[in-house]
matplotlib code that plots the C-alpha trace (Angstrom):
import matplotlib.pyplot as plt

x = [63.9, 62.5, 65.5, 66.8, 70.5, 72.9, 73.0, 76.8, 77.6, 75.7, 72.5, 69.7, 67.7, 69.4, 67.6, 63.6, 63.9, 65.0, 62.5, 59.8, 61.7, 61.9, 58.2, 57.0, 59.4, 58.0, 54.6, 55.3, 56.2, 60.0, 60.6, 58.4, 55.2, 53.0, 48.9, 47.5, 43.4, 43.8, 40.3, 40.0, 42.8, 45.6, 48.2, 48.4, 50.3, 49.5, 52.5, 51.9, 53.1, 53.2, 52.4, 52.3, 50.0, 47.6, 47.8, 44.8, 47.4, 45.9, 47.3, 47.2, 48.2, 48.3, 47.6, 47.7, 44.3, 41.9, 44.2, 41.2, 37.5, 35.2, 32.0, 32.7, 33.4, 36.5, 38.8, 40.8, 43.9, 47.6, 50.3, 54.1, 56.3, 59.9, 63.1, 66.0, 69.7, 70.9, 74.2, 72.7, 74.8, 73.1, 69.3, 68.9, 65.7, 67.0, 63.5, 59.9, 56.2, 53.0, 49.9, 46.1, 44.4, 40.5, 41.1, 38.9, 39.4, 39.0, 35.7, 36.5, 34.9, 36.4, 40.0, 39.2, 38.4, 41.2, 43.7, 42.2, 42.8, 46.1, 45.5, 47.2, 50.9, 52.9, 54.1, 50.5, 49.2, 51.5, 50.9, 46.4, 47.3, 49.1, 45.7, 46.8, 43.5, 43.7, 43.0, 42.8, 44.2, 42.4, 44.9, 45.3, 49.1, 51.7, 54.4, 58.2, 60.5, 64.2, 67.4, 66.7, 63.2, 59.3, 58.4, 54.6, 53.4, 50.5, 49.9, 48.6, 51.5, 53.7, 51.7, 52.5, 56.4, 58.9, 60.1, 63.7, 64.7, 61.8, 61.5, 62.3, 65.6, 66.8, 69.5, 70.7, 70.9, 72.4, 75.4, 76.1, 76.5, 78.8, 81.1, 82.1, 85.6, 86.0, 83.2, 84.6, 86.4, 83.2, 81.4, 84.6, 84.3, 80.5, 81.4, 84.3, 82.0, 84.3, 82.0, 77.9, 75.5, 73.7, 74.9, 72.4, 72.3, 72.3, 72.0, 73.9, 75.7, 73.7, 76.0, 74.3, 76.6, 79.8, 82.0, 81.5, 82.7, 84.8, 83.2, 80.8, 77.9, 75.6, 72.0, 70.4, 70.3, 67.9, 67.6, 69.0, 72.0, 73.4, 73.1, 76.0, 75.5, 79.3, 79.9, 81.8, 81.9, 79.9, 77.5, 76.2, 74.8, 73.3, 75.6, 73.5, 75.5, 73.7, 74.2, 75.3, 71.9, 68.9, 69.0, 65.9, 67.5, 70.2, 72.5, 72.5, 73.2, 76.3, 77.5, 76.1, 78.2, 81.3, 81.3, 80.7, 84.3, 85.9, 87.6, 85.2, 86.0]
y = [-11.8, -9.2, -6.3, -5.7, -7.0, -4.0, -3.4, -3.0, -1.3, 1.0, 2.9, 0.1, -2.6, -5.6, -8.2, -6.8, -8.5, -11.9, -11.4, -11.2, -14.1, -16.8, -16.2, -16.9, -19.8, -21.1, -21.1, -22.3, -25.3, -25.6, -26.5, -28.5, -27.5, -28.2, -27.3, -27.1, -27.2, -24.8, -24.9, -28.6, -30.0, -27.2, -29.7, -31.8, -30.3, -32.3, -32.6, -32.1, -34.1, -31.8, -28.0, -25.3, -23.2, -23.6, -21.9, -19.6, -18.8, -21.1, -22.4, -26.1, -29.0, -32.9, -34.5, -37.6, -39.8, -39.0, -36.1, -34.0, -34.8, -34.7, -32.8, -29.8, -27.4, -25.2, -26.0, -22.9, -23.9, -22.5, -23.0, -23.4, -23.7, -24.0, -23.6, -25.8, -24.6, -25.8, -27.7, -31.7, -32.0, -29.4, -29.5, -26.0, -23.7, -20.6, -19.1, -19.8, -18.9, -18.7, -17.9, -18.1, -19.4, -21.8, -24.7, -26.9, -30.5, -31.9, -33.7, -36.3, -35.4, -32.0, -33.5, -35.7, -32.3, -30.7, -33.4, -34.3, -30.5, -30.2, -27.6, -28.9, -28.3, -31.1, -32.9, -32.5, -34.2, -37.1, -37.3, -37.2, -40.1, -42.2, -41.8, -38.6, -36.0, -32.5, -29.2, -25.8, -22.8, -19.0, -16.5, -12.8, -12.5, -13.9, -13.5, -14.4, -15.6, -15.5, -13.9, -10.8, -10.2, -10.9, -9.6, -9.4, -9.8, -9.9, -12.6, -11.6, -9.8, -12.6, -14.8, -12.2, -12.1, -13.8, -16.8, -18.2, -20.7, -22.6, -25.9, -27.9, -26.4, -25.4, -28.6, -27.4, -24.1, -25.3, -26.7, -23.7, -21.7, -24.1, -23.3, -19.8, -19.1, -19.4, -18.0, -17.8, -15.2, -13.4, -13.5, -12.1, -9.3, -8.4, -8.8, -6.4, -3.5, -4.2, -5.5, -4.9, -7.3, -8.0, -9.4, -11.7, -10.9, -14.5, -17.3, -19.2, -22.1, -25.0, -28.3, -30.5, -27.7, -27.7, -30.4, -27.6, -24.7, -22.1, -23.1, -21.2, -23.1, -22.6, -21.7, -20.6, -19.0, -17.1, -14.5, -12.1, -13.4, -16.1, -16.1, -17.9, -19.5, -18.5, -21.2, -19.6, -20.8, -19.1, -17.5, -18.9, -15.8, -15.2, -13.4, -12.4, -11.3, -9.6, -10.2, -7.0, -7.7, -9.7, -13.2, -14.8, -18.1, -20.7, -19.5, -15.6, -17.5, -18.8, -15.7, -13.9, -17.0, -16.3, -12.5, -13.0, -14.6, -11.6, -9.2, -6.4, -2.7]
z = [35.6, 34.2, 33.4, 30.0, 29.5, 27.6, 24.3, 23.3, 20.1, 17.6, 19.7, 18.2, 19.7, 17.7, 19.9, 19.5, 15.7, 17.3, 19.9, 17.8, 15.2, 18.1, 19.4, 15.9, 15.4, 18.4, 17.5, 13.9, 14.9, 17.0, 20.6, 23.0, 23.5, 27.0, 27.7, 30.8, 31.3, 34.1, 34.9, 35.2, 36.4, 36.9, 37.9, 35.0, 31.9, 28.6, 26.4, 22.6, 20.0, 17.3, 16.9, 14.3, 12.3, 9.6, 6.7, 8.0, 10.4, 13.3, 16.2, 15.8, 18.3, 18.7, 21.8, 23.0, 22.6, 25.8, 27.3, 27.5, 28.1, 24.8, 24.5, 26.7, 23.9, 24.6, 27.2, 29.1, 28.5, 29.3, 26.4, 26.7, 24.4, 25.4, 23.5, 23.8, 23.3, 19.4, 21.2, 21.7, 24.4, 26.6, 26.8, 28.6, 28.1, 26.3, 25.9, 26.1, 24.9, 27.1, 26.5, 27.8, 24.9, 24.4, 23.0, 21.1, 20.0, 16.3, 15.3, 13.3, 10.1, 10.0, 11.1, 7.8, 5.6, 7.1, 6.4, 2.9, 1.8, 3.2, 5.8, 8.5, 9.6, 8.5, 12.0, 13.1, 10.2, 10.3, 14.5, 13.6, 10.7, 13.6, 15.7, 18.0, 18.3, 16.9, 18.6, 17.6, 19.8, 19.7, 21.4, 21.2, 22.7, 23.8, 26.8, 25.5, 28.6, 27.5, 28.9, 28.5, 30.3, 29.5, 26.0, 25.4, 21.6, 19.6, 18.1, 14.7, 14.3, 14.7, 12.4, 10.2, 10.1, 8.0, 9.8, 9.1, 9.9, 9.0, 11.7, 8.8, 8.4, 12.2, 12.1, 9.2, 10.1, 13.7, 11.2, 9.2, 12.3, 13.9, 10.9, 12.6, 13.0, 16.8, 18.2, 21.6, 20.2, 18.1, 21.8, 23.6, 21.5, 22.2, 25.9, 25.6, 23.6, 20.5, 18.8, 18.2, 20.1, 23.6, 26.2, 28.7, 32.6, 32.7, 35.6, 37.6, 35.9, 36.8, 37.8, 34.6, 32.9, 34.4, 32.6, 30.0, 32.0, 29.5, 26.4, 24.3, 22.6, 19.9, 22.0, 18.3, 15.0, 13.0, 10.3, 12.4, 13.8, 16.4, 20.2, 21.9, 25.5, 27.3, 30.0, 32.9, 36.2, 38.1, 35.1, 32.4, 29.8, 26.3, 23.9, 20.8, 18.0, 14.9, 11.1, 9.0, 7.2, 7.7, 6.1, 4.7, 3.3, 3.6, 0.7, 2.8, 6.5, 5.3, 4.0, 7.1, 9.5, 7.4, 7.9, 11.8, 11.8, 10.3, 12.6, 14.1, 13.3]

ax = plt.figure().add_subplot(projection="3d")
ax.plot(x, y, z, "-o")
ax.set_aspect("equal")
plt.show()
């Protein structure tokens, strides 16, 4: 799907910022990430262990021990990272990175430097000290997948933006926004032009959703507001609903989740 969903409210573009938010949350370290040594053996996606970047701002991955052959210098690789909806109970994609991108396993003795001067992301670090192997990813963009198109983004710039929620602090984040006065009711709004936001094209509701048919769910939260998954029947779509301001730390998103339950005017 490629279209752009509506925006309903004020004339801006209150989903680019969370475009540009989840991509980088993505590669900092949040959702699932796959490879694929295209090249080699195109059928075969690797799954990583860990991801996220250095401080140099490098794309870094563990894999399982022997998922790619040594000695061959870069491997052609194709990255994935996929998103997961913030609700346990549903595990539904709700957006995804990919990216072409050469990847190049981890000597030993620079996987000990690298380690001993704390340079690599934290999970990635704890998967290398349990014996997983350590590559390094060079990319230029990125493609985002979510409901409302493709997105293509550099990636220097989104090594560059402020990331919040931190992948350290998504649960917590998941259970601030939870705290919003009946969001059923926030996302009837949006879907009824009362109230700013964007509403997804959306897909048909798949039946692994069903028993949840007329609910709305938490899909995710970031600095720059919630997006709601709205359960009907026949559709289930994205409602993204902005905060009045950008939030950049715990103490601001539950202000920002307490004014989204407030009546719209």
């Amino acid at each position: 799907m490629t279209s752009t969903p509506p925006v309903v409210g004020p004339q801006l573009d209150p989903r680019a910022a969370t475009t540009r938010s989840t991509a980088a949350r993505l590669l900092d370290g949040a959702g699932r990430a796959t490879v694929v040594a295209y090249r080699e053996d195109a059928g075969r996606p690797h799954q990583v262990l860990a991801h996220g970047l250095t401080p140099a701002d490098v794309l870094a991955v563990a894999l399982p021990t022997a998922c790619l052959a040594e000695g061959e210098g870069c491997h052609e690789v194709r990255l994935r990272i996929d998103q997961h909806g913030a609700d346990p109970r549903l595990r539904v994609s709700t957006a995804s990175v990919h990216a072409l991108a050469h990847l190049r396993l981890v000597e030993d003795v620079e996987l000990g430097r690298l380690a001993a001067l704390g340079l690599l992301p934290t999970e990635v670090g704890w998967a290398a000290e349990a014996g997983a192997r350590v590559a390094l990813l060079a990319l230029d963009r990125v493609l985002l997948h979510d409901q409302g198109g493709v997105t293509p983004l550099a990636f220097a710039e989104l090594v560059c933006s402020d990331r919040f929620p931190h992948r350290s602090q998504e649960w917590l984040c998941h259970e601030i926004a939870q705290a919003v006065d009946d969001p059923a009711a926030v996302v009837a709004q949006v879907c009824a032009g009362d109230r700013a936001g964007v509403v997804g094209q959306g897909h048909p509701t798949p039946a692994s959703v069903r028993p949840y048919v007329g609910q709305t769910v938490l899909a995710d939260v970031d600095g720059t507001g919630c997006t709601w998954l709205r359960i009907d029947a026949d559709r289930t779509r994205t409602v993204f609903v902005p905060f009045d301001a950008p939030v950049r730390d715990l103490d601001q998103l539950e202000a920002a989740v307490t004014g989204l339950g407030q009546p719209a005017v």
